[in-house]
KEKEMI-448630 format. One record per residue: residue number from 1; chain; y, z, x of N, C-alpha, C in turn. Coordinates in steps of 0.2 Angstrom, whole numbers. Layout:
N
+-----+----+-------+-------+-------+-------+-------+-------+-------+-------+-------+
|   i | ch |   n_Y |   n_Z |   n_X |  ca_Y |  ca_Z |  ca_X |   c_Y |   c_Z |   c_X |
+-----+----+-------+-------+-------+-------+-------+-------+-------+-------+-------+
| NUM |  A |     Y |     Z |     X |     Y |     Z |     X |     Y |     Z |     X |
...
+-----+----+-------+-------+-------+-------+-------+-------+-------+-------+-------+
END
This chain:
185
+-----+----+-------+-------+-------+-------+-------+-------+-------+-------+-------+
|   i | ch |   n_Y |   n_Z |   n_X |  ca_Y |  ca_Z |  ca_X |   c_Y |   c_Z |   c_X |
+-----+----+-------+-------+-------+-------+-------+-------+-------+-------+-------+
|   1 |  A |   699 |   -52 |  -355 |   706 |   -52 |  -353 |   706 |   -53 |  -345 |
|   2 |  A |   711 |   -57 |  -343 |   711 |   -59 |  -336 |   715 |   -51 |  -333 |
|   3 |  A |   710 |   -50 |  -326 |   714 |   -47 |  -322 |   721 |   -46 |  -317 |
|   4 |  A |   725 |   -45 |  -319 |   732 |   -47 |  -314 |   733 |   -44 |  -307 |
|   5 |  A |   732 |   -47 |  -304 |   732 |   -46 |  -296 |   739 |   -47 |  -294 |
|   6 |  A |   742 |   -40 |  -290 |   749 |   -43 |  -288 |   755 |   -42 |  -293 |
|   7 |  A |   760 |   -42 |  -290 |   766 |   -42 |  -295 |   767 |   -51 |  -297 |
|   8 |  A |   770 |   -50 |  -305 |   772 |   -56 |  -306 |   779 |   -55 |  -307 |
|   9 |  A |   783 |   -59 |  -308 |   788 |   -58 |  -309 |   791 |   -64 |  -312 |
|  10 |  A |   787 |   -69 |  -315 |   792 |   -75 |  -317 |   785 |   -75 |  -324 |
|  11 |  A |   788 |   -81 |  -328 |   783 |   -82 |  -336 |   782 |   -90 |  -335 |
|  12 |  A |   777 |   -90 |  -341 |   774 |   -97 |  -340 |   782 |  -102 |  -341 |
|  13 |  A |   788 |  -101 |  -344 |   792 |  -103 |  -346 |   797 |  -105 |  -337 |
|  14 |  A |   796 |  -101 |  -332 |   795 |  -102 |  -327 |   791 |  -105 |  -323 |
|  15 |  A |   786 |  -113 |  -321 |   781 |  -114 |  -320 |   781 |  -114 |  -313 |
|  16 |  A |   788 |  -114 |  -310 |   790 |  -115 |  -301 |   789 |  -109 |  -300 |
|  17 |  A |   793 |  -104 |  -303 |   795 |   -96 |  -301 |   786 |   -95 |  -301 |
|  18 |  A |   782 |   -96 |  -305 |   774 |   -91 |  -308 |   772 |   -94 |  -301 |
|  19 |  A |   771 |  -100 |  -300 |   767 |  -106 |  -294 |   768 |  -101 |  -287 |
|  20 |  A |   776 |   -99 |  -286 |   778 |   -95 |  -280 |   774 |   -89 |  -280 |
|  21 |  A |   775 |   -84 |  -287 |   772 |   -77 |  -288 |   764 |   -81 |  -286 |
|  22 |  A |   762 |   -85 |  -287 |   754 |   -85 |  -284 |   753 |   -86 |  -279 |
|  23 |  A |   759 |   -88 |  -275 |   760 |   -89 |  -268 |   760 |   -81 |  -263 |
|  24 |  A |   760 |   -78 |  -267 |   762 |   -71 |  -264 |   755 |   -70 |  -264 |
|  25 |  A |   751 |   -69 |  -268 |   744 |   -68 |  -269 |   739 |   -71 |  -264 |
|  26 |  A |   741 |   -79 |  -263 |   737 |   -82 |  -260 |   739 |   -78 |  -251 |
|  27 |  A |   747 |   -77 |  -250 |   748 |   -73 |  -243 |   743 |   -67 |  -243 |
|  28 |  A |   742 |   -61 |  -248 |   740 |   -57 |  -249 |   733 |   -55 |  -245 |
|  29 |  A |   730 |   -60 |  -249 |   722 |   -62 |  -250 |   719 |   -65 |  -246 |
|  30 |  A |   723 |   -71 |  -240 |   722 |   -73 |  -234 |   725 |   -68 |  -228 |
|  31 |  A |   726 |   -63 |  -228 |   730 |   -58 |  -225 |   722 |   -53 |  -226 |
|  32 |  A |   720 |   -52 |  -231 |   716 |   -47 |  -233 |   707 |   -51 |  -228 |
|  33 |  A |   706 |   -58 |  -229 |   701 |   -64 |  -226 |   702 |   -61 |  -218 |
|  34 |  A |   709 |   -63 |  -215 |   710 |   -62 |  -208 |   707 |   -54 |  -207 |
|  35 |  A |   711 |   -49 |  -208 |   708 |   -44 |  -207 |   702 |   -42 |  -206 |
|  36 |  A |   697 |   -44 |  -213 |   689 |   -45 |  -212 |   687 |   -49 |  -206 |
|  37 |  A |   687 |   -54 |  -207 |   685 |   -61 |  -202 |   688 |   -58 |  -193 |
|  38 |  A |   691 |   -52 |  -194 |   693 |   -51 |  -186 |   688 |   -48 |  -185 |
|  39 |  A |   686 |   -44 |  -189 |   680 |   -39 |  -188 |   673 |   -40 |  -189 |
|  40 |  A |   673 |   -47 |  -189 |   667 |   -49 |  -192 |   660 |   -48 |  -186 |
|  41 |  A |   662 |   -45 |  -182 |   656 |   -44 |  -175 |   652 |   -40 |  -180 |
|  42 |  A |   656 |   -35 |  -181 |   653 |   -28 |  -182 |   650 |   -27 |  -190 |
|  43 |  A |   647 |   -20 |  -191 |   645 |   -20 |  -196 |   652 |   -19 |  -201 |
|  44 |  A |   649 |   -21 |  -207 |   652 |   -21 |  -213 |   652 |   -13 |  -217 |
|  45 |  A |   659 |   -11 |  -217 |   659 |    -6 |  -221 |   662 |    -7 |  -229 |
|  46 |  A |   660 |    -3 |  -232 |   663 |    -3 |  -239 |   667 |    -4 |  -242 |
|  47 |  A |   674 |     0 |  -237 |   682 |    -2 |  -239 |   682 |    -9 |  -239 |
|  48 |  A |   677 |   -13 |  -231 |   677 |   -20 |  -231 |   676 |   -24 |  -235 |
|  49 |  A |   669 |   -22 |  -237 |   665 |   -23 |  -243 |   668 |   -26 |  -248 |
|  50 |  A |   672 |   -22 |  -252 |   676 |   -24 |  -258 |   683 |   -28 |  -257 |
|  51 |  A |   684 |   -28 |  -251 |   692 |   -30 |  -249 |   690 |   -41 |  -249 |
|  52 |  A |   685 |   -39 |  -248 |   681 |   -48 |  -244 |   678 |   -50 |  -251 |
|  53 |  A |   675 |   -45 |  -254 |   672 |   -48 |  -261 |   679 |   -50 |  -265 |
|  54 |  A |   683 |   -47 |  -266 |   688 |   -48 |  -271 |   693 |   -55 |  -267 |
|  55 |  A |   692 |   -55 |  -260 |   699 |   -60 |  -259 |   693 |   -65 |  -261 |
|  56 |  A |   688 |   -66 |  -259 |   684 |   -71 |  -258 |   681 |   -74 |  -267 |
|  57 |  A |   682 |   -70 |  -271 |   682 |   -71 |  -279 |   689 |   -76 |  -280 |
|  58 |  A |   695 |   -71 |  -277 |   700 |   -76 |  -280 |   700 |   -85 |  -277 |
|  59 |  A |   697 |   -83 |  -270 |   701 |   -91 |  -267 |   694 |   -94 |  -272 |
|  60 |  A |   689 |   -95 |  -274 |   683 |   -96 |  -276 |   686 |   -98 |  -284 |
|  61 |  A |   689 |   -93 |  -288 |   692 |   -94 |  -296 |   698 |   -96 |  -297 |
|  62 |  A |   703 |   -91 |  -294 |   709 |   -94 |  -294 |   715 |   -97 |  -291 |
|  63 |  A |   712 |   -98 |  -285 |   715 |  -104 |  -281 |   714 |  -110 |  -283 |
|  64 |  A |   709 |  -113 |  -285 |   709 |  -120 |  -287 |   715 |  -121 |  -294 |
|  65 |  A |   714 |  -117 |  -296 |   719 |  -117 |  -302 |   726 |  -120 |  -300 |
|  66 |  A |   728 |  -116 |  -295 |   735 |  -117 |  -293 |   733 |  -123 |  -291 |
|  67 |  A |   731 |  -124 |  -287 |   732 |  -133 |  -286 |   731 |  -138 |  -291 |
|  68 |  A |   725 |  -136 |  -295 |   727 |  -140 |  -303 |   734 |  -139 |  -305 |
|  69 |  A |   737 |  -134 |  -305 |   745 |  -133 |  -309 |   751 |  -138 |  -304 |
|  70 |  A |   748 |  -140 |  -298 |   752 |  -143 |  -293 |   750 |  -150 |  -295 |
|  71 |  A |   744 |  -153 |  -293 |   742 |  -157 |  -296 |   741 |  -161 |  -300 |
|  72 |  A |   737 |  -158 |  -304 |   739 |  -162 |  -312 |   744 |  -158 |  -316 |
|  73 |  A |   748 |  -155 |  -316 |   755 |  -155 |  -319 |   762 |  -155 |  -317 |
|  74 |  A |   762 |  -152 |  -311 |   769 |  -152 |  -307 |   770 |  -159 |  -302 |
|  75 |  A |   766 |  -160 |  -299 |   765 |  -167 |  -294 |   767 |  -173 |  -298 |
|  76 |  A |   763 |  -174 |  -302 |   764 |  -181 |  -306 |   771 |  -182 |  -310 |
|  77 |  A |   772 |  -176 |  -313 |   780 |  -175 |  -316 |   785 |  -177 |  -311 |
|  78 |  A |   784 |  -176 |  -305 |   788 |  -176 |  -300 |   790 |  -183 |  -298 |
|  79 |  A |   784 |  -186 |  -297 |   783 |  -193 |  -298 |   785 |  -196 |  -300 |
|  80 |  A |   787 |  -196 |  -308 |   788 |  -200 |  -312 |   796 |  -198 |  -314 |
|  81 |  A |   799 |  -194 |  -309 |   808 |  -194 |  -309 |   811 |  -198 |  -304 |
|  82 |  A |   815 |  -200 |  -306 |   819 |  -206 |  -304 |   826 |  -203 |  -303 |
|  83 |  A |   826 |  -199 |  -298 |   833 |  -194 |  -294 |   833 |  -192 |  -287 |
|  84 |  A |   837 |  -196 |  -285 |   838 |  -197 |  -278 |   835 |  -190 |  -275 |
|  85 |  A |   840 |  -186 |  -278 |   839 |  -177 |  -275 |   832 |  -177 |  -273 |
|  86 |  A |   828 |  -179 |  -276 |   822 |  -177 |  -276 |   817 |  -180 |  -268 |
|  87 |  A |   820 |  -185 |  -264 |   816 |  -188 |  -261 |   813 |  -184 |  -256 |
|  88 |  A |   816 |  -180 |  -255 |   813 |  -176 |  -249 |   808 |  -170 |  -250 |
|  89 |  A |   806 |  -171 |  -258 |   802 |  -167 |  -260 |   797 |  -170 |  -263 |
|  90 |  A |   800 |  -177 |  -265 |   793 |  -182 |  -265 |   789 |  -185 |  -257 |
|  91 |  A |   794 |  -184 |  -254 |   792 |  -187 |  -247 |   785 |  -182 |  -244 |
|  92 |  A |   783 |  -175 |  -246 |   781 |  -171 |  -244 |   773 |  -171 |  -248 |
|  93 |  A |   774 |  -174 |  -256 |   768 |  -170 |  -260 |   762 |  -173 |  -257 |
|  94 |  A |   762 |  -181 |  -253 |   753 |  -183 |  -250 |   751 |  -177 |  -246 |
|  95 |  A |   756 |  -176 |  -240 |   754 |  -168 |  -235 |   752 |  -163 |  -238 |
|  96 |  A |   754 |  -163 |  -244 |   753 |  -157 |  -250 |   747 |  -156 |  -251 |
|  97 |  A |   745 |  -163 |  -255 |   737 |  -164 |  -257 |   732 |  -163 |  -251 |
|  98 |  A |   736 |  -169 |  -247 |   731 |  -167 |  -242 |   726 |  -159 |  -239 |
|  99 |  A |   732 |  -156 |  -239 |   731 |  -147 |  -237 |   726 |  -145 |  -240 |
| 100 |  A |   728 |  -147 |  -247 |   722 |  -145 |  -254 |   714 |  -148 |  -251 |
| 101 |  A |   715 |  -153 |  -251 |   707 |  -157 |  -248 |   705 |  -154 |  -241 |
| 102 |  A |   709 |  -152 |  -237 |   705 |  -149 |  -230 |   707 |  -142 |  -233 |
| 103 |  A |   706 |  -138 |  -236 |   707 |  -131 |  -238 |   702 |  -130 |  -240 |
| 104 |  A |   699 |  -134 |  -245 |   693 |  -134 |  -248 |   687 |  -133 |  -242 |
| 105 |  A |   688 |  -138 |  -239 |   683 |  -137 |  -232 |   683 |  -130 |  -230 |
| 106 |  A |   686 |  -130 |  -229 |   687 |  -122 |  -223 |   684 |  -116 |  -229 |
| 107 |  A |   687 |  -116 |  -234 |   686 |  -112 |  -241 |   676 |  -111 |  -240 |
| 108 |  A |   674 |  -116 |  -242 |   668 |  -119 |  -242 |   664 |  -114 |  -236 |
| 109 |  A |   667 |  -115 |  -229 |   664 |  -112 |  -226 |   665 |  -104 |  -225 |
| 110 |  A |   672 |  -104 |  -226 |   672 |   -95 |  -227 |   671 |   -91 |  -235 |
| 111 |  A |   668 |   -95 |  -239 |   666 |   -91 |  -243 |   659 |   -92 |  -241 |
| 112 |  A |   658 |   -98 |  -239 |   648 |   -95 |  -238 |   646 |   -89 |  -232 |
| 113 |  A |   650 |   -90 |  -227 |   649 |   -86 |  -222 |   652 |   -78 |  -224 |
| 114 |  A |   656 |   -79 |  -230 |   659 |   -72 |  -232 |   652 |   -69 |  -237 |
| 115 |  A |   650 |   -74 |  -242 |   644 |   -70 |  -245 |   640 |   -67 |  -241 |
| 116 |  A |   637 |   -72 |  -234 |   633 |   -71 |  -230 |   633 |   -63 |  -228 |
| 117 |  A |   640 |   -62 |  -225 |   642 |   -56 |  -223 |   642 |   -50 |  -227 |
| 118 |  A |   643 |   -52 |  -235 |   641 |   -47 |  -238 |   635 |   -44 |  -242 |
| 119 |  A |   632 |   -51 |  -242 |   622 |   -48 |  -241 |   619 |   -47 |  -235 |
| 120 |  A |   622 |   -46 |  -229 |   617 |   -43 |  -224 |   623 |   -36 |  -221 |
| 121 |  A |   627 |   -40 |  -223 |   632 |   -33 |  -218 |   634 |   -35 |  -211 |
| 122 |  A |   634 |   -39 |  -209 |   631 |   -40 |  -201 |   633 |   -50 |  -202 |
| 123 |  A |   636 |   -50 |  -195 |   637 |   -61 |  -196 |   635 |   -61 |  -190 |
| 124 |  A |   629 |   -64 |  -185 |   630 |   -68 |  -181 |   635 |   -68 |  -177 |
| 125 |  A |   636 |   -65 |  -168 |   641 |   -69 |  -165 |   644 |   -75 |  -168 |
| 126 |  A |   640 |   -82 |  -168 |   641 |   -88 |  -169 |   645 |   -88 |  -177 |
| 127 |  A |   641 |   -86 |  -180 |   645 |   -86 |  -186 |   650 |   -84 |  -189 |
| 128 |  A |   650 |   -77 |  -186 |   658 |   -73 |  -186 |   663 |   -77 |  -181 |
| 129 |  A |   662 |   -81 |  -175 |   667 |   -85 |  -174 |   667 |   -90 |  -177 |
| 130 |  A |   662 |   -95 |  -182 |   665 |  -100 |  -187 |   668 |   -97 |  -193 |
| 131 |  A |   667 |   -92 |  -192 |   671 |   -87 |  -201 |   679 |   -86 |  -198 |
| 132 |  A |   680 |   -83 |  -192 |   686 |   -80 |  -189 |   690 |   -89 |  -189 |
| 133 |  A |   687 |   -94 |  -186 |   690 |   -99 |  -186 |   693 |  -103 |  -193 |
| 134 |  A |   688 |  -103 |  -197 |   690 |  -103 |  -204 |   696 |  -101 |  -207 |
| 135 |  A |   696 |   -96 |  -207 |   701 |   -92 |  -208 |   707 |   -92 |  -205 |
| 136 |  A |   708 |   -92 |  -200 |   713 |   -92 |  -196 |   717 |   -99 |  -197 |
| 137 |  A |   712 |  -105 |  -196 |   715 |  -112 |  -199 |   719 |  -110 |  -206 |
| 138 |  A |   716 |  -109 |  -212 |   717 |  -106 |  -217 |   723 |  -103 |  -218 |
| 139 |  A |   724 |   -98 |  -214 |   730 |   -94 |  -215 |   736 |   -98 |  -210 |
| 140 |  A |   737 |  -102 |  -205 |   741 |  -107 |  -204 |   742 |  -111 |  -208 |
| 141 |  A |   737 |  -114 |  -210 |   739 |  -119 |  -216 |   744 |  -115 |  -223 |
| 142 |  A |   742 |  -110 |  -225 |   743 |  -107 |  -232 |   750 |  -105 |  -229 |
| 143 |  A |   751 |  -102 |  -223 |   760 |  -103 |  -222 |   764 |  -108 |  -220 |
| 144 |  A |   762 |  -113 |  -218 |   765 |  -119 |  -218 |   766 |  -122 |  -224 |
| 145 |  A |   761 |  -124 |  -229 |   762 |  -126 |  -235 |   765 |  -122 |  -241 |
| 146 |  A |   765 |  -117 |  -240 |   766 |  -112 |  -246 |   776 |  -112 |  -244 |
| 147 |  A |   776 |  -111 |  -237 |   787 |  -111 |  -234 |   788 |  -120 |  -237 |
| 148 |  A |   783 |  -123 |  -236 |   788 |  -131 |  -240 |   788 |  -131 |  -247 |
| 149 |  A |   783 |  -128 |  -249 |   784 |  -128 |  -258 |   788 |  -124 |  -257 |
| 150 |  A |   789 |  -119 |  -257 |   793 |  -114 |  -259 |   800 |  -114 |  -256 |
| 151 |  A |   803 |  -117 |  -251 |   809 |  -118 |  -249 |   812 |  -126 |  -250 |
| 152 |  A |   806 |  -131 |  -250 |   809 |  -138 |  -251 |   807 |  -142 |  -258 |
| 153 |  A |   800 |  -141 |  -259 |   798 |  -144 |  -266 |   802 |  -138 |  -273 |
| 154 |  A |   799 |  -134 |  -275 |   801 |  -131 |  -279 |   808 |  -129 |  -280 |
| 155 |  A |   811 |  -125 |  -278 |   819 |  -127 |  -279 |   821 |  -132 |  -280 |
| 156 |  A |   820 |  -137 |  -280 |   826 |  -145 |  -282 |   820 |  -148 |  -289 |
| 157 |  A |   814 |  -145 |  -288 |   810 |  -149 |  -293 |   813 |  -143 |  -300 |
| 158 |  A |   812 |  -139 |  -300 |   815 |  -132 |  -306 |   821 |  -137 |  -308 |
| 159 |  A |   826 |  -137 |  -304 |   833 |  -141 |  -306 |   832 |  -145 |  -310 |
| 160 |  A |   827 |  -151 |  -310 |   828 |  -155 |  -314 |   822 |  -157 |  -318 |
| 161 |  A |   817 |  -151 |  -321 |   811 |  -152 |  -326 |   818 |  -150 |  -331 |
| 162 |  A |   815 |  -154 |  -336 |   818 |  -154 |  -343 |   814 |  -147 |  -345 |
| 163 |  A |   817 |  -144 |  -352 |   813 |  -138 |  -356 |   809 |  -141 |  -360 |
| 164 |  A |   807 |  -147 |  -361 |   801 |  -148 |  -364 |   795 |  -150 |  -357 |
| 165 |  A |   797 |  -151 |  -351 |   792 |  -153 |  -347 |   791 |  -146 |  -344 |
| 166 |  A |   793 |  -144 |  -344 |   795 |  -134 |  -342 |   788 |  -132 |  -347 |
| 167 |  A |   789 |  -134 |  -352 |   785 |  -128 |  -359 |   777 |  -134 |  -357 |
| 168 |  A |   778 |  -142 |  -356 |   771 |  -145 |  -355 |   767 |  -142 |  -350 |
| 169 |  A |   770 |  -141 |  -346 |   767 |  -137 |  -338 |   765 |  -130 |  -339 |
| 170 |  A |   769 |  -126 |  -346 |   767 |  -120 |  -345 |   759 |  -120 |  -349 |
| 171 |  A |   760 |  -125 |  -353 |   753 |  -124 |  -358 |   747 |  -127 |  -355 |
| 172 |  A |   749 |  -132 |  -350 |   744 |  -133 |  -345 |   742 |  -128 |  -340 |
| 173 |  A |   747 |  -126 |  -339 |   744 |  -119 |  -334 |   739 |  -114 |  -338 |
| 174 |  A |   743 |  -113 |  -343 |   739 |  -106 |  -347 |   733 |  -107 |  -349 |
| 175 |  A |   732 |  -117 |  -352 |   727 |  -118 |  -354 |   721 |  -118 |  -349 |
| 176 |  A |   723 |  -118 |  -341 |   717 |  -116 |  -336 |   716 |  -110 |  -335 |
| 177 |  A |   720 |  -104 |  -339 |   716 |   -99 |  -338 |   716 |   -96 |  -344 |
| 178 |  A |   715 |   -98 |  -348 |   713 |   -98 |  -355 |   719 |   -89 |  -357 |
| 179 |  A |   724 |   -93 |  -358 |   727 |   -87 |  -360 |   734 |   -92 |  -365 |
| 180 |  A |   737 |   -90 |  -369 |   740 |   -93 |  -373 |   749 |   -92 |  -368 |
| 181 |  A |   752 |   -98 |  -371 |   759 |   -98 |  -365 |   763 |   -95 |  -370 |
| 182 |  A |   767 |   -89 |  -368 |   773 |   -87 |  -372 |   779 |   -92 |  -373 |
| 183 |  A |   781 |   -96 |  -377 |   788 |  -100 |  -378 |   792 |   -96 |  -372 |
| 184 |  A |   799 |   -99 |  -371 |   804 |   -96 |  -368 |   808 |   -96 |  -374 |
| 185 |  A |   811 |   -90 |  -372 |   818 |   -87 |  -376 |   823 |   -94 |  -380 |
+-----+----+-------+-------+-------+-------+-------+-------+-------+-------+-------+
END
């Protein structure tokens, strides 16, 4: 059974509302990265210990996910609507993608350097500043991108997915986390 991190507050019958509640997470958990990564001089204590393994599990399992649900479900649908309204949230999704692909880098780097830090306890000067660097990128990026989905894509795309592309979306989400999509009421 999946563990639920965080408040949720919307259902898979909501695909934009769930996307944002992940959005909370991802703030949460790059907030939880920075905090570690500032103290990465020093030794590693246990509160740290656990707080760096679990954020560093999520961006590692269930961050890619959300970008599939952006990706291959929400993005292309987006695509393929022919409604003026939309243009300014279509003009947005290539910067979008892009974020994803330089994410992954940085990702890459701060989960290696974050393993690292949790089997010795201790990071290298040099490495604790490419871990803090990392992160820091990272958490710039994840508030930039995360305020334009959230204030310019997602509100006007909600508006116009039909309830059958609503319920396609949900079952493509649930089917990346292997969990069954509730119909909507």
């Amino acid at each position: 059974m999946p563990v639920q991190i965080g408040s949720v507050t919307h259902t898979f019958s909501d695909p934009t509302g769930l996307l944002s509640d992940c959005h909370r997470r991802i703030e949460m958990f790059i907030d939880v990265l920075k905090a570690v990564a500032d103290g990465s001089d020093q030794q590693l204590t246990n509160e740290k210990r656990s707080s760096l393994a679990t954020a560093l599990r999520y961006f590692r399992e269930a961050a890619p996910k959300h970008t599939a649900d952006e990706e291959e479900s929400l993005f292309p649908r987006l695509r393929a609507m022919n409604v003026p309204e939309l243009k300014v949230a279509l003009d947005r999704l290539e910067g979008l993608e892009q974020d994803h692909r330089w994410a992954e880098s940085l990702h890459e780097t701060a989960d290696r350097l974050g393993n690292r830090y949790l089997d010795s306890g201790r990071l290298s000067p040099d490495d604790a500043q490419i871990f803090r660097n990392a992160v820091h990128q990272l958490r710039a990026m994840y508030r930039r991108h995360i305020d334009i989905e959230d204030r310019e894509v997602f509100p006007v795309v909600a508006r116009y997915l039909s309830g059958e592309q609503k319920e396609q979306i949900a079952r493509e989400m649930a089917s990346r986390r292997q969990v069954k999509a509730v119909a909507a009421p």
